[in-house]
C-alpha positions in Angstrom: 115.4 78.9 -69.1 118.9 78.5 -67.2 121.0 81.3 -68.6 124.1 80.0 -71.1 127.3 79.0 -70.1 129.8 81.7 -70.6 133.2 81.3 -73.0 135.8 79.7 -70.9 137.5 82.6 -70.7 138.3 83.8 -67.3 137.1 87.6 -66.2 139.5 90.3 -66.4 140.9 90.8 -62.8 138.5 94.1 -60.6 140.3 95.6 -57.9 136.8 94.8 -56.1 136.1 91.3 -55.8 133.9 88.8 -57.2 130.8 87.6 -55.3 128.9 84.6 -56.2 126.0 83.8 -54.2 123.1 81.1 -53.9 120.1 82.1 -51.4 117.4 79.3 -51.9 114.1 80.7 -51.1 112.5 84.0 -50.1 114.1 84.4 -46.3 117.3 83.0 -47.9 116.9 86.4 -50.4 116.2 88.8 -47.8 119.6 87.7 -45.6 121.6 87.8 -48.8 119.7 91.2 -49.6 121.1 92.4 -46.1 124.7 91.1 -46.6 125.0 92.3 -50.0 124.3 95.6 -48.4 127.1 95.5 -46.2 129.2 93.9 -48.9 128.4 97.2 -51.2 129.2 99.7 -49.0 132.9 97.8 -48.4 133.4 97.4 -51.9 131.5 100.2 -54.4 132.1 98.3 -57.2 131.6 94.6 -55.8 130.0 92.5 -58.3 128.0 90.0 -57.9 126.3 86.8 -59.6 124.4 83.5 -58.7 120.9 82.2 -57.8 118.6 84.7 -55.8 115.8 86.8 -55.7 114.5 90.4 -55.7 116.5 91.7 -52.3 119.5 90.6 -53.7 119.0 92.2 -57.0 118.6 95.7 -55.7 121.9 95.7 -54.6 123.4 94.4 -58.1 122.9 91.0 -58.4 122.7 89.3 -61.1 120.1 85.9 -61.0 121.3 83.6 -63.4 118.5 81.6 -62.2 115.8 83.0 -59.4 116.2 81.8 -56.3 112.4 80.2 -56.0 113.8 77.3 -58.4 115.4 75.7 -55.1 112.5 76.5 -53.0 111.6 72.7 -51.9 111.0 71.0 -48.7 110.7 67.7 -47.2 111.4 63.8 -48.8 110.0 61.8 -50.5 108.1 62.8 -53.6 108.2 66.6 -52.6 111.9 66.2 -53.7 112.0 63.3 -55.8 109.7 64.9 -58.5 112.2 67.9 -58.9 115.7 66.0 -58.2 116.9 66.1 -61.2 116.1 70.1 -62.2 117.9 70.5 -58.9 120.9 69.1 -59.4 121.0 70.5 -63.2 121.0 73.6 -62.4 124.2 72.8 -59.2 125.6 71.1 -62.2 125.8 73.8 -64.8 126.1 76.8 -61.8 128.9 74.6 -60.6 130.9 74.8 -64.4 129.9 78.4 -64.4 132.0 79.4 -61.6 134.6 77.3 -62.0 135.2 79.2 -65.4 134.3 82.7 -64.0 135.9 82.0 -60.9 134.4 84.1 -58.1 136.9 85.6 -55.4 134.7 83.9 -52.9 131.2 81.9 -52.8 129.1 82.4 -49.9 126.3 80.0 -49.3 122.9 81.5 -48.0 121.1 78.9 -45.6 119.8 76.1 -48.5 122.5 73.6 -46.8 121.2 70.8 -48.8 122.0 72.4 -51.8 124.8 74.5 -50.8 127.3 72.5 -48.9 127.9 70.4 -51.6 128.5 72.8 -54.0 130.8 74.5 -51.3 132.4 71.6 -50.9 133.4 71.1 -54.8 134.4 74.0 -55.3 136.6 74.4 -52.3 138.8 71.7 -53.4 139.0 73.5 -56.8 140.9 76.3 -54.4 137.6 78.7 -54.3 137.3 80.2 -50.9 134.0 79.4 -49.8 131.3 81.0 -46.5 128.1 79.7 -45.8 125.7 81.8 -44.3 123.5 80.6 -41.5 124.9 77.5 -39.7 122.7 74.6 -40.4 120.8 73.5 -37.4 123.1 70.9 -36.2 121.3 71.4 -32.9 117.9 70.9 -33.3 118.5 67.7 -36.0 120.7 66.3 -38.3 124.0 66.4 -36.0 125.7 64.2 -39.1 125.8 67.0 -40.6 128.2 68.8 -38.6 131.0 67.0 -40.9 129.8 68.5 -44.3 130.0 71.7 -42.9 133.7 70.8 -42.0 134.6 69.6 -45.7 132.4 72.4 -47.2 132.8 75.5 -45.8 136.3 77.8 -44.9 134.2 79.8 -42.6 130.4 79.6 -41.5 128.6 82.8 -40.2 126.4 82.3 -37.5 123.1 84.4 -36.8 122.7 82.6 -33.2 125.1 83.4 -30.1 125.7 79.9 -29.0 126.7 78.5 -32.5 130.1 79.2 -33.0 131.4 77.7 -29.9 129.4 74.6 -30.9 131.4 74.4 -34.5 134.6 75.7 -33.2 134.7 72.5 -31.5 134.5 70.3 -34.2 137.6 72.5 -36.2 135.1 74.8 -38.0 136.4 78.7 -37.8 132.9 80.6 -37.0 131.8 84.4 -36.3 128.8 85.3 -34.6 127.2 88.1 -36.7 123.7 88.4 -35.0 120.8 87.8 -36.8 119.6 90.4 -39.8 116.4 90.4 -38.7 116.5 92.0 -35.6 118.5 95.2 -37.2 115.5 95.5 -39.8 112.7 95.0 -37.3 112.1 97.8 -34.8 112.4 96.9 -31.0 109.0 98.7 -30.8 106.8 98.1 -34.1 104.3 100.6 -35.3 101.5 98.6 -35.3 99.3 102.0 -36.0 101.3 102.5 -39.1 100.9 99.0 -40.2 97.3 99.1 -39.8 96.7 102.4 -41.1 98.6 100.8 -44.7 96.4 97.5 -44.4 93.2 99.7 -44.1 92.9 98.5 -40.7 91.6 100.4 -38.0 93.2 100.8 -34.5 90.5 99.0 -32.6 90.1 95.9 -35.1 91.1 92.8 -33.4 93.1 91.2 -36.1 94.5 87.7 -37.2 97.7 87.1 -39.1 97.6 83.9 -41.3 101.2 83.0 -42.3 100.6 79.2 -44.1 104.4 79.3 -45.3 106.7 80.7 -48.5 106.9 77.6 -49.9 104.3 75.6 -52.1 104.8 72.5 -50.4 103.6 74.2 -46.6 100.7 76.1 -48.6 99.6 73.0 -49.9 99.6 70.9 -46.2 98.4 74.6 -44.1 96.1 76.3 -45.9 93.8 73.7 -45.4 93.6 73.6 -41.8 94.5 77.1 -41.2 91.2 78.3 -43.0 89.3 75.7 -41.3 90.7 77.0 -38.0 89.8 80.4 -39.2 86.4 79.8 -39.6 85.6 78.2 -36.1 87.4 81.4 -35.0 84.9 83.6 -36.4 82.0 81.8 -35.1 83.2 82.8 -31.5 85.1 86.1 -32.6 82.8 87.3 -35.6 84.4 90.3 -35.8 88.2 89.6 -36.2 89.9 90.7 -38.9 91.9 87.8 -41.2 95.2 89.1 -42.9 97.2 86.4 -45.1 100.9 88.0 -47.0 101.0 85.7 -49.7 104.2 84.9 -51.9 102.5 86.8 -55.1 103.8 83.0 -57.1 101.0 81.5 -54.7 98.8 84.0 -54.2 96.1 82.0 -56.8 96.6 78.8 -54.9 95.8 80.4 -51.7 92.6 82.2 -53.4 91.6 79.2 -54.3 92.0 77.4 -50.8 90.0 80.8 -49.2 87.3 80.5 -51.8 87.1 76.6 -51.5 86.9 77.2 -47.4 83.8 80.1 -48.1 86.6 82.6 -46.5 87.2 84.6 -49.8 85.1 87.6 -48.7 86.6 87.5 -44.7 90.3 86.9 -45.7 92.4 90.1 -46.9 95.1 88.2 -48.8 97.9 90.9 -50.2 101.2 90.3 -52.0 104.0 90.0 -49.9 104.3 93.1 -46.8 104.3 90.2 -44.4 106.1 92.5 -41.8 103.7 94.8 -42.0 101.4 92.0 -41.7 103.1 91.0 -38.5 103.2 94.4 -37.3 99.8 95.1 -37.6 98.1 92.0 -36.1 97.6 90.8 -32.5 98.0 87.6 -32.5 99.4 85.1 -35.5 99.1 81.7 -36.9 102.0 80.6 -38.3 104.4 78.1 -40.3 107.1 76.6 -38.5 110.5 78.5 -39.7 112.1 81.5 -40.3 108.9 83.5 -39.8 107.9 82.9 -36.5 111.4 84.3 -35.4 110.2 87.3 -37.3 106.8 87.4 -35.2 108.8 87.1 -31.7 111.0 90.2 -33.4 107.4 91.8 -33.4 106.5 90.7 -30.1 103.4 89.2 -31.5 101.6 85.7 -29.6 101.7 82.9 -31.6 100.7 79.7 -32.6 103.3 77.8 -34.4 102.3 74.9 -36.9 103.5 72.3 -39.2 102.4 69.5 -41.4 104.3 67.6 -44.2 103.8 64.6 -46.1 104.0 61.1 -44.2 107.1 60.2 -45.4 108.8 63.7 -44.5 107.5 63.7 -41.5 109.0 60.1 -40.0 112.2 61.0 -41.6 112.2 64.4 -39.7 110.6 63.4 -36.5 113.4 60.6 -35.8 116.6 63.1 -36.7 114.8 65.5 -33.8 117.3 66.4 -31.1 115.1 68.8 -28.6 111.7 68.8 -28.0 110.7 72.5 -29.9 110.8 72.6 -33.8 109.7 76.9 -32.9 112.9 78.9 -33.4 111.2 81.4 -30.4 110.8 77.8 -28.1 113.9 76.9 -29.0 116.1 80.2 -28.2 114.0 80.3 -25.1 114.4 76.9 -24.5 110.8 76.1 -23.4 107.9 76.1 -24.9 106.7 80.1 -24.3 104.1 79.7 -27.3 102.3 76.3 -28.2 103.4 74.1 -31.5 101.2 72.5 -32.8 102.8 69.9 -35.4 101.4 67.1 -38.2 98.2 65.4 -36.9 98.1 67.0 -33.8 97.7 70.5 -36.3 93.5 70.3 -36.4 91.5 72.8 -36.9 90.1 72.4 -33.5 93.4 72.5 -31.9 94.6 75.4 -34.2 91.0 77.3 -33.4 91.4 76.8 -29.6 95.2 77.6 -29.0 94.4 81.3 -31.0 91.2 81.9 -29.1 93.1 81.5 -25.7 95.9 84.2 -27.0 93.1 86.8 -27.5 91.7 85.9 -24.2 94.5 86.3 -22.5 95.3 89.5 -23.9 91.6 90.5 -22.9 92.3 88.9 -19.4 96.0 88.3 -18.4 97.6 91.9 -19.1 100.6 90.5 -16.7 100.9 87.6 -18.5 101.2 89.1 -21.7 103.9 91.7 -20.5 106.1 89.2 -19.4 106.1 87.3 -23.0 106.5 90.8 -24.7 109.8 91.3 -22.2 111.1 87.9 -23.4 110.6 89.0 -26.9 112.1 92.2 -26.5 115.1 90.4 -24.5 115.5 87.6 -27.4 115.6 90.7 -29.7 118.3 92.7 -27.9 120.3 89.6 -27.6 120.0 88.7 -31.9 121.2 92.5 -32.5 124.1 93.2 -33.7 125.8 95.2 -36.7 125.2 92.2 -39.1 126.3 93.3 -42.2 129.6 94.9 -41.0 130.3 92.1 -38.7 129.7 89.6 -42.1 131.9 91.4 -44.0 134.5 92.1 -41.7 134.8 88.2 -41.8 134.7 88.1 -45.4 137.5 90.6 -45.6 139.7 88.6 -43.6 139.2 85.6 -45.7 139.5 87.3 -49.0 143.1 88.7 -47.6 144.3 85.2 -46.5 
């Protein structure tokens, strides 16, 4: 149930500020985790208050509602059927803070939901950031002029974003990405395997179908399919799924319906140790497979959505990579595989080749490890400092 509105009494004034926050989902939580970090050690006795998850809680947070009530993706029916608990909950979160009147509101990723809200309550005089600059550059350039109306300041986890926004009158700081502070520049993968109860010679595949319910429901499918041609070539390779524990049944269900239930280790969560321990992964389009170049691991990037989603998406495409490691690299240094080209043939055959080549092209696989490693260096920075360096500037305006 959506916590209660509080007494229209406005707080008594803290000499540490106010934070609200919305993350939407569970990479949207770690980020804010990260930043409220930062935040923390600034301001001690920073409080904090909004829609998040368990990363953000451990540094104070307070959820009035858990950040996996925004997690949705796509058009079409994907969104339709949960519209209007959306925009109930932006409705009363919006009246909340209007009343309890954070010293500023910082917006993780979620731009559909979060630059409106930004918006509103930035011309109700409440200083606003949003986290992650939407990816005007990949599609939906429109967009650039919400972010303009929304946001007083937008932090930017890519180098060559803030240029981009400056030019359309939108102040920006380049923060690095969080990521590449909390994942080594040389991973453990011993350590990782030793915790998954894996052993140092296993050849092992990472299954990472997606956070959300939407990409388990179009990926699990194909991705068990694709593991079980895999396995008829490479009987011996170990399967490894981190599932979001909410979907954990779903996916049990999918492995059980594919006859995979006995060859799939499916655990709750530990997806980086997941990553660190595998050799080679298949993987949902998004946040994660920057995570896996961060762990210099081969992949194979896919992505299917409903019909609908999928024309909508395909015709606001400005480059040819949807891959954030393709698209930072600017060519296509692992292959995408995306809607109906995503078979379980193709799938099967593109993650067979990676362990071939790393049976066979030793050269080849040191040079994508070095553009890892160089895309990592590049992302690293002292995020959380950097963040609330900007944040401080904004609250002293």
């Amino acid at each position: 149930m959506p916590a209660a509105l509080p007494d229209p009494v406005a707080p008594a004034p803290h000499a540490d500020p106010f934070v609200a926050l919305v993350a939407g989902e569970a990479s949207g939580d770690l980020l804010a985790g990260l930043l409220l970090e930062g935040l923390r050690r600034r301001w001690p006795a920073l409080a904090s208050a909004g829609i998040g998850g368990p990363q953000m809680q451990r540094h104070g947070f307070i959820a009035w509602w858990p950040h996996h009530k925004l997690s949705v993706h796509g058009y079409g029916w994907e969104v339709l059927r949960r519209y209007r608990e959306i925009v109930g909950i932006r409705r009363q979160l919006q009246e909340r803070l209007l009343v309890q009147r954070p010293d500023i509101f910082i917006g993780v990723d979620a731009p559909d939901f979060n630059l409106d809200l930004e918006r509103n309550l930035r011309e109700q005089g409440v200083k606003t950031v949003h986290f992650v600059c939407p990816s005007i550059w990949a599609w939906r350039a429109e967009r650039v002029e919400t972010i303009r109306r929304s946001a007083d300041h937008v932090l930017c986890v890519f180098p060559f974003e803030p240029a981009l926004l400056e030019r359309h009158g939108i102040a920006a700081t380049y923060v690095g990405h969080p990521l590449a502070n909390v994942i080594p520049l040389e991973p453990d993968k011993a350590a990782a395997r030793a915790a998954l109860g894996l052993q140092a010679h296993d050849e092992v595949l990472a299954l990472l179908p997606g956070s959300r319910a939407s990409e388990v429901k179009h990926l699990t499918g194909p991705f068990f399919a694709a593991a079980r041609q895999i396995l008829q070539v490479r009987p011996d390779i170990k399967l490894v799924l981190p599932a979001v524990p909410a979907l954990r049944a779903t996916i049990e269900q999918a492995a059980a319906q594919a006859g995979l239930l006995e060859q799939v280790q499916i655990v709750n969560g530990q997806s980086h140790t997941v990553l660190a321990a595998c050799d080679v992964t298949l993987i949902a389009s998004g946040t994660a497979t920057l995570e896996a170049a961060l762990f210099k691991r081969p992949m194979v990037i896919a992505y299917r959505m409903g019909w609908l989603s999928w024309q909508i998406m395909r015709r606001k495409q400005l480059q040819p990579w949807v891959g954030l490691p393709n698209i930072l690299c600017e060519e296509f240094i692992v292959p995408e595989l995306l809607q109906e080209r995503a078979t379980p043939e193709a799938l099967a055959d593109a993650v067979l080749q990676w362990f071939d080549d790393l049976d066979h092209q030793p050269a080849e696989m040191a040079a994508l490890q070095q553009r890892f490693l160089a895309l990592h260096h590049s992302l690293r920075r002292d995020t959380s400092s950097l963040a609330t360096d900007a944040i401080e500037k904004i609250l002293a305006r």
